[in-house]
N, C-alpha and C positions, 0 to 999 in steps of 0.2 A: 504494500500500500504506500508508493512513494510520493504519491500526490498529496497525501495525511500524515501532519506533523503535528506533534500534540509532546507539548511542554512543560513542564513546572518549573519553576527559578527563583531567586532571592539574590536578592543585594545583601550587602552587610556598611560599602563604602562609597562614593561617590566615582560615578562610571559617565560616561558619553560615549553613546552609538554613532557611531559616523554618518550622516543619511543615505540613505536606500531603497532600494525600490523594485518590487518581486511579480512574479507574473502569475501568482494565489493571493486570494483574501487573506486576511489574519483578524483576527479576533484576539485579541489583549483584555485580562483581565484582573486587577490591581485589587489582590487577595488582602494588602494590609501595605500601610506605608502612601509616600508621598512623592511623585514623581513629577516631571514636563516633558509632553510628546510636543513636538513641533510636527505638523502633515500637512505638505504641502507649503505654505506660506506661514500658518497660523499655528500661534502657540496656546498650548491647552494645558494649564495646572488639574493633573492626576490624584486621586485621593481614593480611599477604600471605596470598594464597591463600581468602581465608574470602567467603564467598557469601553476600549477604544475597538473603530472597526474602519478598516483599511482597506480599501479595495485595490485591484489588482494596476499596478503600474503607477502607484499613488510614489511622491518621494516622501519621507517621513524618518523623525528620530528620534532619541530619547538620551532624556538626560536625568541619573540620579541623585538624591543628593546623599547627604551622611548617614542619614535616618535609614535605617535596615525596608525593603520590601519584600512581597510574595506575588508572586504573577502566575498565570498561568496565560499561558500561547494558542491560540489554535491557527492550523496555517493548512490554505486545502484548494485544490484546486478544481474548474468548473465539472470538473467528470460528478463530485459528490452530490451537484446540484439537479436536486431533481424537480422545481420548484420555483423557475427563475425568477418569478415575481413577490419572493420573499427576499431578494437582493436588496429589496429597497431599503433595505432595513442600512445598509452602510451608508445611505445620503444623512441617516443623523450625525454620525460621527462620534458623538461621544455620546453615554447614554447612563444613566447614573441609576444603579440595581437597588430595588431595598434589601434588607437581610434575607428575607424569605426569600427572593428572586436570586440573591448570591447566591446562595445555600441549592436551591434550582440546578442553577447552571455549575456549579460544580459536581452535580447530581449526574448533569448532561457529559460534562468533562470525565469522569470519571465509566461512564459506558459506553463513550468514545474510546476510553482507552481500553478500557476490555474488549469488545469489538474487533479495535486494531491488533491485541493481540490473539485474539482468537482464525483469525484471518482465515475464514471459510469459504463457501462458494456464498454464503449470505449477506455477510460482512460488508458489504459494499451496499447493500441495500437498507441494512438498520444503521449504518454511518448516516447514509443520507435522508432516513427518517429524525435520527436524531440533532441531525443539523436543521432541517425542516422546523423540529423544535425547540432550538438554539434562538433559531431567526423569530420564531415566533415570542417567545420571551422576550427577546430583544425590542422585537415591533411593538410591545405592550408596554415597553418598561421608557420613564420621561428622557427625554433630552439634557443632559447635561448644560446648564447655561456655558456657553462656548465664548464667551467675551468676558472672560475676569478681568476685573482692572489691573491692569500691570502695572509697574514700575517704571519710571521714564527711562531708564539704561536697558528692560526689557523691549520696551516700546522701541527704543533706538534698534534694537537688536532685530527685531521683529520687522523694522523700516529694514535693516539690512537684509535679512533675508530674502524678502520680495524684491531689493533690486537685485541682487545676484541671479535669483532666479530670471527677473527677467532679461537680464546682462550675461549671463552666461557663456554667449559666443560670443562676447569682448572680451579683452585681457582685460583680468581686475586684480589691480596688486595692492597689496594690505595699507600700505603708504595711502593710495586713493581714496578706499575706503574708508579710512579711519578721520581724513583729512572731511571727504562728505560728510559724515557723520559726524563730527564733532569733538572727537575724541584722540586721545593718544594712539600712537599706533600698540604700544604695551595694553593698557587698558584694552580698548578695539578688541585684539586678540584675545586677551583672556576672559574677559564677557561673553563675545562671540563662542 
């Protein structure tokens, strides 16, 4: 089942993901602890219980801080999709679970991964039941307010990443950017 990737993880120290960008969904789920996804453009303060969901070719990253977390991954590609019109469920983006609905989807997570290792001639079809009702949870469960007030060296940060993004196929050297943006090129860097 190499399409189905199914994860559990913990921090203990402060870590940054390079950004990236994969050609499966993922599903992110922030078991305990406090994190910031940037996807796409926009940055998103992470807290227990809140659901990142990432569709496929999306660029996105993550960054932790000192505070220990618990995550769980799911990462799957269109073969498990039996049901394409619960995809929608990824236009929310972030999606903030109560305890009951956590407790759920770990429920979900965990006969996924029995499933996975049972790996029969069936397996492929209770995967994508069970995804079926991943998305469904998901489609029931609020929107995370997705515009927390930042910080203005966030915000500057945030202004940054949207012009790289859309600067990309220009040289951008750290000198430039730091010079737009306001800042030291020291500072610049270790914010950024």
């Amino acid at each position: 089942m190499d399409n189905l990737l199914l994860s559990r993880g913990s921090t203990t120290s402060s870590i940054l993901m390079k950004s990236h960008f994969h050609d499966f969904y993922e599903i992110y789920y922030l078991v305990e602890g406090n994190m910031r996804y940037i996807i796409a453009d926009d940055f998103y303060e992470i807290s227990k219980n809140d659901v990142v969901l990432i569709p496929r070719g999306v660029i996105h990253n993550t960054s932790y801080g000192d505070g220990g977390t618990k995550r769980l991954l799911i990462n799957f590609s269109e073969s498990f999709i039996s049901e394409p019109s619960l995809l929608s469920v990824f236009d929310k983006k972030i999606v903030k679970l109560s305890e009951r609905d956590g407790f759920a989807l770990e429920s979900i997570f965990k006969d996924l991964e029995a499933e996975k290792a049972r790996n029969d001639k069936y397996s492929k079809t209770l995967i994508s039941q069970y995804l079926n009702e991943l998305f469904i949870l998901l489609s029931r469960s609020e929107i995370k307010n997705i515009s927390p007030e930042l910080d203005g060296y966030t915000q500057i940060m945030q202004a940054a990443v949207k012009y790289i993004n859309n600067n990309y196929s220009r040289e951008l050297a750290l000198c430039d950017l730091s010079l737009k943006f306001g800042l030291s090129k020291s500072f610049f860097s270790r914010k950024f």
